[in-house]
Structure formats: C-alpha cells, structure tokens
C-alpha positions in Angstrom: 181.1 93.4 -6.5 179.5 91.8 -3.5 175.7 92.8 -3.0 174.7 93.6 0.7 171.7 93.6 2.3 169.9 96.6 2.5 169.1 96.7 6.4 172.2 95.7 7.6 173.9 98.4 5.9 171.1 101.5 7.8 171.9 102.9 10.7 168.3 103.0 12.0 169.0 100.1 14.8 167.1 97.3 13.3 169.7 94.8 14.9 169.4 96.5 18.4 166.5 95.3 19.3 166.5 92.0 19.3 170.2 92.0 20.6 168.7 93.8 23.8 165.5 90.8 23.9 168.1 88.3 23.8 170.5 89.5 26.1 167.6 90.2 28.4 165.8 86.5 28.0 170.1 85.3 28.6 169.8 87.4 31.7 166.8 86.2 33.3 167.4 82.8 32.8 170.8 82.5 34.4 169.6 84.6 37.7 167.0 81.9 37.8 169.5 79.2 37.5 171.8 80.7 39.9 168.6 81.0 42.4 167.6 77.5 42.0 171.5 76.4 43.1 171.2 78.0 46.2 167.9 77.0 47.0 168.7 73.0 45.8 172.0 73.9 48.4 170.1 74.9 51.1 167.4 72.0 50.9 170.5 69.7 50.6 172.2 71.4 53.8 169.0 70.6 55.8 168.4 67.0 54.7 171.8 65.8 55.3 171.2 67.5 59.0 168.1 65.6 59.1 169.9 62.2 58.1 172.0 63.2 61.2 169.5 63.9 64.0 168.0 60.4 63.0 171.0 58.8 63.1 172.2 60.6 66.5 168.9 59.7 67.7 168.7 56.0 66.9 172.5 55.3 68.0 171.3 57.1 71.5 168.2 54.9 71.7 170.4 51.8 71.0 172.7 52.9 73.6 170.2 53.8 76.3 168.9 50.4 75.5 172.1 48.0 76.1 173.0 50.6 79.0 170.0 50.4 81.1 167.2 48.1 82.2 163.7 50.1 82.4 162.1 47.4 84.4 163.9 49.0 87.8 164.4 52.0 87.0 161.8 54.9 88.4 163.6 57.6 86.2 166.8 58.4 84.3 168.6 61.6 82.7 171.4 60.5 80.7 173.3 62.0 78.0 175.8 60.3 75.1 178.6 61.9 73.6 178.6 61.0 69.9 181.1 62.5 66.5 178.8 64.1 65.1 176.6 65.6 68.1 175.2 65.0 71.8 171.9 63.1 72.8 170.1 63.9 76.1 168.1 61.1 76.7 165.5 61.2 79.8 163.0 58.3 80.4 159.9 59.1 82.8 157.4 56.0 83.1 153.9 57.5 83.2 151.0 55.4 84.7 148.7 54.1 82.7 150.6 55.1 79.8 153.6 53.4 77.9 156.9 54.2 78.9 158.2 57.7 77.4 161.9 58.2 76.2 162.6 62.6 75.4 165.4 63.0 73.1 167.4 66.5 72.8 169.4 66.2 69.9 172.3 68.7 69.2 174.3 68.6 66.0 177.7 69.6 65.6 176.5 72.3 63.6 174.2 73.5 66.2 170.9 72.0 65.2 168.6 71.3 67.8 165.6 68.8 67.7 163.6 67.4 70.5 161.3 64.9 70.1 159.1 61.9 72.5 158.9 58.2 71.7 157.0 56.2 73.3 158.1 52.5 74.3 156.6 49.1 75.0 
C-alpha cells in the first residue's frame, strides 16, 4: 500500500497559505509589468514626437534659408507646410543683437512647441 504524507492528507489548510503568498507575489508582479508597458509607451509616444518637432524644425530652417536672403530683409512671417506638421517661421533682426528666427511648430498630432534661435 502506498504511504502518504501526513499533512497533505489534514484538512487543516496547510497548503493554503502559501498558495494565497504565491498567487499574491504572481499578482503584484504582473500589475507592475503591465504599468511599466504603458509608461515605456507613453515615454516612447513623446520621443518619437520630439524626433518630429526637430525634424519639422530643421527642414523649416533649411527652407527659410534657401527661400530668403536676411541681408534685405527688415522682417518676415512665413509659414511651411510640411507631412508631418506646419512651421511658422518669423525672423525680427534686433540691434545690437544677432539676428532672431521664432519657430511655432505644430505636429500632426497636435503637439505644439515654440522655440528662438538665434543666427549669425
């Protein structure tokens, strides 16, 4: 006859226990898991964004550069049409001061930035 051991065969829960500790531990660790995925998707969503208003921004600057001569201009407001977003480019020369380009930058997926850069 086969010979069983003596706590499995009580019925005072001594199995219990630990099932519940490691369903628990199994628990938290997946809700963790599942937390850090949407965080890593979110951080993801806004760096590829970022990638984009650089890119939107240099293509504008490139642009504004082969469309316009700064040397006879007193002040321009343009704005370039792109895939992936618009680009409000205004240049203002300031005495005294370097030459100022402001860039608007809106995203296709409604992003704004603004930002000032300063020319030679």
């Amino acid at each position: 006859m086969k010979k069983y051991y003596d706590f499995t065969r009580r019925e005072s829960g001594f199995i219990l226990p630990y099932v519940l500790v490691i369903v628990t531990i199994a628990l938290i660790v997946m809700t963790a898991s599942i937390k850090i995925y949407e965080q890593e998707f979110k951080v993801t969503h806004h760096y590829l964004e970022q990638i984009k208003i650089e890119t939107l921004m240099q293509m504008a600057y490139v642009q504004f550069h082969e469309d316009y001569d700064m040397n006879e201009a007193s002040q321009i407001r343009t704005e370039y049409e792109f895939p992936s977003g618009s680009v409000d480019v205004t240049y203002s020369p300031i005495t005294d001061e370097p030459d100022t380009l402001y860039f608007v930058v809106d995203t296709d997926k409604a992003t704004r930035y603004t930002f000032l850069k300063k020319i030679k």
